[in-house]
N, C-alpha and C positions, 0 to 999 in steps of 0.2 A: 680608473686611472690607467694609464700606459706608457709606455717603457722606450724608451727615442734614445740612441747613442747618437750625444755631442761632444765637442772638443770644450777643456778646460785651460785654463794657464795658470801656475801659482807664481807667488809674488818674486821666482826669478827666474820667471820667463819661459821654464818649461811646459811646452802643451802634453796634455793628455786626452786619449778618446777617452771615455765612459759614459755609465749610465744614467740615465735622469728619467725621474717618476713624473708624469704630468697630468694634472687632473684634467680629465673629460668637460668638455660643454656639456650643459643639461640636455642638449639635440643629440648625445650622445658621438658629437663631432671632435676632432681632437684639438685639442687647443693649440695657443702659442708658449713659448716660451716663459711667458708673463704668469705662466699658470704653474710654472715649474712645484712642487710640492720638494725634492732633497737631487742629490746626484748620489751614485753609489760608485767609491773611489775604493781598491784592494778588501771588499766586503764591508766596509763602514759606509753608512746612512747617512749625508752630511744635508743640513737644510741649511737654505742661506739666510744669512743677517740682511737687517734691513735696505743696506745697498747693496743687494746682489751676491755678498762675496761669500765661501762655501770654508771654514774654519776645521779641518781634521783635528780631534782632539787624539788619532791616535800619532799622526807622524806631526802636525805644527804647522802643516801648511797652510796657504790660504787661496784659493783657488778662485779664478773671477770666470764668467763666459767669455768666450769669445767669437 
């Protein structure tokens, strides 16, 4: 796995940079985005729901890519 700083937006409209985990190709190649495993937003681990979206259970936001 490795570690790609992308921009997020929560549902008003504010963007954020942060971190996002993303599993490796078996060639050891870095994947796409497709492969995302969570983003890491102020030290929480967030993994997305089945459409993309990235739910903080510490602040309530909800965070999509962008």
């Amino acid at each position: 796995m490795f570690k790609k700083e992308i921009t997020v937006k929560d549902q008003f409209g504010e963007q954020y940079a942060v971190e996002a985990a993303i599993e490796k190709h078996r060639n050891g190649q870095e994947s796409s985005l497709s492969h995302l495993k969570y983003i890491t937003i102020d030290g929480e681990d967030i993994r997305p729901g089945f459409d993309m979206c990235f739910q903080s259970l510490l602040s309530g936001k909800i965070f999509k890519l962008i």
